[in-house]
N, C-alpha and C positions, 0 to 999 in steps of 0.2 A: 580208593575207588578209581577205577582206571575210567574215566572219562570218556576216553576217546570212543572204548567200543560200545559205550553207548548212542552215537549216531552212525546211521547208514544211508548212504546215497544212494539215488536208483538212477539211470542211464534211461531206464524208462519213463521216471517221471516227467520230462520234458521240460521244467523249470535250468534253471543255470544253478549248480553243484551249489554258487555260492548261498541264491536264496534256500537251498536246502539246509544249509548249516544252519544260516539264520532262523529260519522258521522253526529246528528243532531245539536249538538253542532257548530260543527264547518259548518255547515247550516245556520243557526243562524248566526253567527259572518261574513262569508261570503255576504252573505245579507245586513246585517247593521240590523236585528232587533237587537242584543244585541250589543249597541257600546263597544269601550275601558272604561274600571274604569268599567263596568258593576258588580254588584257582582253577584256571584254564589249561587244559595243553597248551604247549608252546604254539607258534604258526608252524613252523616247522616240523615237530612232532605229530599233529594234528593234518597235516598236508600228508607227511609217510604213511598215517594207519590210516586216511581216508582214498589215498592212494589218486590225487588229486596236488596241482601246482600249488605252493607255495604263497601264489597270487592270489590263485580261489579263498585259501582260507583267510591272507591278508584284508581282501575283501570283506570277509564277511566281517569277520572283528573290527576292522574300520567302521562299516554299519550300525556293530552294533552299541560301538560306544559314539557315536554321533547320535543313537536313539537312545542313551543312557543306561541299555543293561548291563554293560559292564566297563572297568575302568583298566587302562592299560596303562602301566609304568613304563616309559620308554624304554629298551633296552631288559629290563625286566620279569614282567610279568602280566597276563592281565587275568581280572578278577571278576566275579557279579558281582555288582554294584551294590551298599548297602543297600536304599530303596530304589530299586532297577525302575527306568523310567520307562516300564514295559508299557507306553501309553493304547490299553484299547480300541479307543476312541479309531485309528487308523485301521486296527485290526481287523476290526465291525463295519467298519467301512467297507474293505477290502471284502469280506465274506458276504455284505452285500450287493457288493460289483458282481460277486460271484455265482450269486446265488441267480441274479438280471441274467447272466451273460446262460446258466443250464437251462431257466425259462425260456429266454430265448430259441435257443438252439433245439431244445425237446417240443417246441411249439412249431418249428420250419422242418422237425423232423417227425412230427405225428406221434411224438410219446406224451405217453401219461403219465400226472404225476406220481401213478403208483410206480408204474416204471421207474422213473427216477427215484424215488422212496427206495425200491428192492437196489438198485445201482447202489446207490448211498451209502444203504447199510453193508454192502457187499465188499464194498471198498472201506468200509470205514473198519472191518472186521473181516477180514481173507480167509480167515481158518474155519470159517463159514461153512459148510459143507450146502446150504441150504436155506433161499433168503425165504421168510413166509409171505 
C-alpha cells in the first residue's frame, strides 16, 4: 500500500501543512484504513511525495506520537500504535470550538442555518453538483 498517496495537502486550506497530515492521519487510523504495526513513510519519503520540508512532516509525527497514535523507533521507523491513543475527547472539543466560532460568524454575517447546512454538505462532498 503506498501510503503516502493517500494524503493530499491544500495551499488553500489555510490550516499549517503540518495540522493537515495530522488530522488525516489520524482519519486514517480512526477509520481502521491504517491498522496498528501499520508502518509510516519515512519523514523524509513522506516530505518528497507531499512536496513539503522535511520539518512539516517532522512535526507532524512528533505530534502525533506525543498524542499516542503512533510509535517511532529512533532512527528506524515509526508505526500506528497498537491501541492509538486517538483520544476523542479533544477532537469533540475542537469540533465544538468550531462549530461556536460558524455560529458566530453566520450570525454577524446574516446567514442561515440552512445556508450553513447547504455550505456543509457542499464542502463535506465537492463532486456535488447540487446542494438541496
Amino acid at each position: 500500500m503506498n501510503m503516502n498517496s493517500e494524503l493530499s495537502l491544500s495551499l488553500r486550506d489555510g490550516r499549517p501543512m503540518y495540522l493537515q497530515i495530522i488530522e488525516q492521519i489520524k482519519q486514517k487510523v480512526a477509520i481502521g484504513d491504517w491498522p496498528a504495526g501499520q508502518k509510516l513513510p519515512s519523514i523524509r519519503a513522506l516530505a518528497v511525495e507531499l512536496n513539503v520540508s522535511v520539518i512539516t512532516v517532522k512535526r507532524a509525527y512528533t505530534e502525533l506520537e506525543r498524542e499516542g497514535v503512533i510509535l517511532t523507533h529512533q532512527g528506524k521507523e515509526s508505526v500506528i500504535a497498537d491501541k492509538p491513543g486517538l483520544n476523542r475527547e479533544p477532537i469533540l472539543q475542537d469540533l465544538e470550538a468550531a462549530m461556536e466560532r460558524v455560529i458566530y460568524l453566520s450570525r454577524l454575517l446574516g446567514i442561515s442555518p440552512e445556508q450553513i447546512q447547504r455550505q456543509l454538505i457542499k464542502k463535506w462532498n465537492p463532486e456535488m453538483e447540487e446542494v438541496p
